[in-house]
C-alpha positions in Angstrom: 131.2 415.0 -54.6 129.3 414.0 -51.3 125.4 413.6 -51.1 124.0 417.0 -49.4 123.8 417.1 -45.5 121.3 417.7 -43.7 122.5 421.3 -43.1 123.1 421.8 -47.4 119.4 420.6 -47.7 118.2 422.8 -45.4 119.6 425.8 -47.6 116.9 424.5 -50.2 114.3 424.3 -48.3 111.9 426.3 -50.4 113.3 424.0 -53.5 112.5 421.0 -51.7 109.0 422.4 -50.7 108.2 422.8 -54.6 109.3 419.2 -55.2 106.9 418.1 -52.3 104.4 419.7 -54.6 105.1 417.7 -58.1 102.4 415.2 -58.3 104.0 411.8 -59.1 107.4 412.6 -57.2 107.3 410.5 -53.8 110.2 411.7 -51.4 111.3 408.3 -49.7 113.9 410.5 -47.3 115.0 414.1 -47.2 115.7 415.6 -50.4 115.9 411.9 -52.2 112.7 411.5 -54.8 111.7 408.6 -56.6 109.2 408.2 -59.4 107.2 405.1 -58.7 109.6 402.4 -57.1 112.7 404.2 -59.6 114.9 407.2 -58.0 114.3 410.1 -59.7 116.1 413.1 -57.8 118.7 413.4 -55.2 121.4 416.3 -54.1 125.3 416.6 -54.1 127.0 419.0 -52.3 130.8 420.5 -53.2 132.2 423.2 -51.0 129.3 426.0 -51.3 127.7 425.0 -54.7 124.7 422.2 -54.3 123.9 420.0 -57.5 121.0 417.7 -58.4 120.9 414.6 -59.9 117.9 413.9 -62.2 117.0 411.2 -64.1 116.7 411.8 -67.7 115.6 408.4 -69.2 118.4 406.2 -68.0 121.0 408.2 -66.6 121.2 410.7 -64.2 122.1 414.4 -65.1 123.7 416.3 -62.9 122.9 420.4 -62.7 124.0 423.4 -60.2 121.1 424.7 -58.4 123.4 427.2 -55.7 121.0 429.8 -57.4 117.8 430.9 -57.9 117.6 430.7 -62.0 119.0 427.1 -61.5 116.3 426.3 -59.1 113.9 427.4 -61.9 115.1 425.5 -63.9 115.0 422.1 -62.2 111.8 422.0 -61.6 111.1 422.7 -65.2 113.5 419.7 -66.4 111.3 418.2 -63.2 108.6 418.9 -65.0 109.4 417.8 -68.4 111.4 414.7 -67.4 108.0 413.5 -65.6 105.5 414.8 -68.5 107.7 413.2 -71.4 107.8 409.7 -68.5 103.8 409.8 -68.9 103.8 410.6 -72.4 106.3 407.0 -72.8 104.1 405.2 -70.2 101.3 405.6 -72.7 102.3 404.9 -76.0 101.5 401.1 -77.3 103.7 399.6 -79.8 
């Protein structure tokens, strides 16, 4: 599976607009978005379906956003993968 051209990223457009939105996502180059100095979010392409990679603690996770209910819910693992990163970042111990 190849990282999305420019021409897959510009069918998510709107998606990438959202991201641009997220505080504490910085996009370092098209549709590639780190979390301080770590990547954090990047897009595959295969045939007609687009994918994004997340990182979920250590690993990336990989889900199908073609659609508009897997858009949704990106940003809300976006969401909770950055508000469970905060929640970490302040715990002592």
């Amino acid at each position: 599976m190849k990282h999305a051209t420019s021409a897959a990223l510009d069918r998510l457009e709107v998606l990438l607009g959202e991201l641009r939105k997220i505080d504490g996502l910085k996009e370092k180059s098209r549709g590639v978005f780190y979390r301080g100095s770590r990547a954090f979010l990047h897009f595959h392409e295969h045939g007609n379906e687009l994918f994004a990679d997340i990182r979920q603690r250590d690993e990336f996770v990989r889900l199908p956003v073609t659609g508009g209910g897997e858009r949704t819910r990106l940003l809300r693992a976006v969401k909770s993968a950055l508000s469970a990163a905060k929640k970490n970042a302040g715990r002592t111990g």
